[in-house]
C-alpha positions as CSV (number, residue, x, y, z in Angstrom):
1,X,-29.8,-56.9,-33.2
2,X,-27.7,-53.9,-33.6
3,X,-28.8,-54.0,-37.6
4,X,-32.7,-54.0,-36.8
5,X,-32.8,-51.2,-34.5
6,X,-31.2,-49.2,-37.2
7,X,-33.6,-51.0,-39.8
8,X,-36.7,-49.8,-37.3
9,X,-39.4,-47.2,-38.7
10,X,-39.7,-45.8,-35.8
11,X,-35.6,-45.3,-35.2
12,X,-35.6,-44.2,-38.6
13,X,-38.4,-41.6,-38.2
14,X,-36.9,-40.3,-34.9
15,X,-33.7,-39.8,-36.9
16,X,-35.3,-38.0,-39.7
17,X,-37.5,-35.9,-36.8
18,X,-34.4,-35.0,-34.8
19,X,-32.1,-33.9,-37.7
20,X,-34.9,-31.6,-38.9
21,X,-35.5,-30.4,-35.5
22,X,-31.8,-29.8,-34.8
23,X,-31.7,-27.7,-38.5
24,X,-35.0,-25.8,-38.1
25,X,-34.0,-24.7,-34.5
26,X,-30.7,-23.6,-35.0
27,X,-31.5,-22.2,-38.5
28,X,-34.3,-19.9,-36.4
29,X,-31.9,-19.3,-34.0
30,X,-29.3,-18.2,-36.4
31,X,-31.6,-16.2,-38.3
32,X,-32.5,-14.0,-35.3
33,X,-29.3,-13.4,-34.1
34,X,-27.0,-12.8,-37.3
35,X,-24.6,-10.4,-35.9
36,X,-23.6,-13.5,-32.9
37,X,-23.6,-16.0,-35.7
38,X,-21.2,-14.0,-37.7
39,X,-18.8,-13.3,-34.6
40,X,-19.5,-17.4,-34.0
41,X,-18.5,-17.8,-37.9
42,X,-15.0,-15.4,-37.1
43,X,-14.1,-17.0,-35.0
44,X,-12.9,-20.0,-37.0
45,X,-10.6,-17.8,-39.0
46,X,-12.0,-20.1,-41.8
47,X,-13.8,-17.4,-44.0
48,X,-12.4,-14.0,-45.2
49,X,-13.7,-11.3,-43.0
50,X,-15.3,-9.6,-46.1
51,X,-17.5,-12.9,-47.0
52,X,-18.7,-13.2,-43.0
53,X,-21.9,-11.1,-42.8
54,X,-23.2,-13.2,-46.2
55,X,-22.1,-16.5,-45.2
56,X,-24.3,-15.5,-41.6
57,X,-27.1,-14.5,-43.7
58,X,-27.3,-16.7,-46.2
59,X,-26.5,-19.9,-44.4
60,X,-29.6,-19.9,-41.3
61,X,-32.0,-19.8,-44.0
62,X,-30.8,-22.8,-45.9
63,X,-30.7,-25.1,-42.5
64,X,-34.2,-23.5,-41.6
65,X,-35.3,-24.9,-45.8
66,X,-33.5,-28.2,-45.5
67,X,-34.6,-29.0,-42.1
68,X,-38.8,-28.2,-43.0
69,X,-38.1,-30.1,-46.2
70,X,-36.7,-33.2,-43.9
71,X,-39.7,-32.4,-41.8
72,X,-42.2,-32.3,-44.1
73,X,-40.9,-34.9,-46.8
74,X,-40.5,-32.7,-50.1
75,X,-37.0,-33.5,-51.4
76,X,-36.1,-35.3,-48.6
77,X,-33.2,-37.0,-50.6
78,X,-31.5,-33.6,-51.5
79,X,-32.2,-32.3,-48.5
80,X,-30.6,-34.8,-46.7
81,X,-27.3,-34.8,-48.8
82,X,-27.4,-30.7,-48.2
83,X,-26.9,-31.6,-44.7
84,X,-24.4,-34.2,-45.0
85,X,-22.6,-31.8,-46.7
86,X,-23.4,-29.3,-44.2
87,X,-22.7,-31.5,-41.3
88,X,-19.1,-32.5,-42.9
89,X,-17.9,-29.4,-43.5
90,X,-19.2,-27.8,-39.8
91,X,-17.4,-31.4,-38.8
92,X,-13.9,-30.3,-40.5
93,X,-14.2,-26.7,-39.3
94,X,-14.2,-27.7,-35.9
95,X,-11.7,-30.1,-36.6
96,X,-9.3,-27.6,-37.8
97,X,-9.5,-25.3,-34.8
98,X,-9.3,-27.9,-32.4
99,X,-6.0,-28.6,-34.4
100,X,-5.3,-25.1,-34.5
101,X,-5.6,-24.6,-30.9
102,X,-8.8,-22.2,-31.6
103,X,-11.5,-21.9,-28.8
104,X,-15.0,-22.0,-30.8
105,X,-18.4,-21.7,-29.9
106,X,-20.2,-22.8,-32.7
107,X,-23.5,-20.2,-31.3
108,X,-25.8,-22.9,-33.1
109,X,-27.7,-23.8,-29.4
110,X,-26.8,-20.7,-27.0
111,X,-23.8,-18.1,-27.2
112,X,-21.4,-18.2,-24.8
113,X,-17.6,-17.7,-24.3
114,X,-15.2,-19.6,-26.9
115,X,-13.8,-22.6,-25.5
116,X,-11.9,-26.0,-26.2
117,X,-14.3,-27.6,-24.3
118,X,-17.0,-26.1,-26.1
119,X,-15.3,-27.0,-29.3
120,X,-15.0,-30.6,-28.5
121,X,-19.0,-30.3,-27.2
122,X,-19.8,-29.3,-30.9
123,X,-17.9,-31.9,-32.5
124,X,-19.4,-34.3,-30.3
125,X,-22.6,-33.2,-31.4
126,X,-22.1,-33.3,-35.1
127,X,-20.5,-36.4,-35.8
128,X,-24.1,-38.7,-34.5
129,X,-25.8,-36.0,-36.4
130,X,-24.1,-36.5,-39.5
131,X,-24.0,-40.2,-39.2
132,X,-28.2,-40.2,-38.8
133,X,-28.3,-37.9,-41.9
134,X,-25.9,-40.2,-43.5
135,X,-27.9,-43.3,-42.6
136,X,-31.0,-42.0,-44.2
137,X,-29.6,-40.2,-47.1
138,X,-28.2,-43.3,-47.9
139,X,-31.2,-45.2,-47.6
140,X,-33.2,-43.0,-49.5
141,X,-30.6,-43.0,-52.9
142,X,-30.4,-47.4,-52.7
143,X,-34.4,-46.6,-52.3
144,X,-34.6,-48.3,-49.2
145,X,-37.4,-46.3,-47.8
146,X,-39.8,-47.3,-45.1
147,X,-40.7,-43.9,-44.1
148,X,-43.6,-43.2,-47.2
């Protein structure tokens, strides 16, 4: 039962339409607020403070790329493993502050105060997210595609 929802066109679109969504939105969002994203992206205390401002400029417009390429179907496979990629790494960051006792707030749906709950909201957001994006990308490299 389980296996055919997840087997589903319709699941499997939904996935594809929600990843893209979450990427193009938060991409747009990024990308018209850089100076919050870069205070979001200090606040890890992941990246040097001289690589900030080009990490928050440079990495809105790739989610905003790889989430219309999801969306409209061109290089769906690479785009797909770009956010796996994306999603593992966001996944580890928050991991390590949550180690690290660091309030975050990642600033990819609203800006607000730094918090452990906020932290845990994030990771609780990424992990389904990555495992959709997993799911498909997978998929689409064993060609098992019922989305054409």
């Amino acid at each position: 039962m389980i296996a055919t929802f997840f087997q589903n066109r319709i699941v499997l679109l939904l996935f594809r339409l929600a990843i893209a969504g979450v990427f193009i939105y938060t991409g747009v969002r990024k990308i018209i607020s850089p100076l919050a994203f870069a205070d979001s992206i200090a606040t890890f205390q992941l990246v040097p403070k001289v690589m900030i401002s080009l990490v928050a400029l440079s990495l809105p417009p790739v989610e905003l790329i790889l989430g219309l390429a999801i969306l409209i179907g061109i290089q769906r496979r690479p785009a797909l493993l770009g956010i796996v990629i994306l999603a593992v790494i966001f996944m580890l960051a928050l991991l390590s502050a949550i180690v690290r006792g660091i309030p975050i707030d990642c600033g990819c749906f609203r800006s607000g105060e730094p918090s452990t709950a906020q932290t845990w909201i994030a990771l609780g957001r990424v992990i389904p997210l990555l495992a959709a994006a997993l799911w498909l990308y997978l998929r689409e490299l064993l060609h098992i595609d019922d989305l054409k």
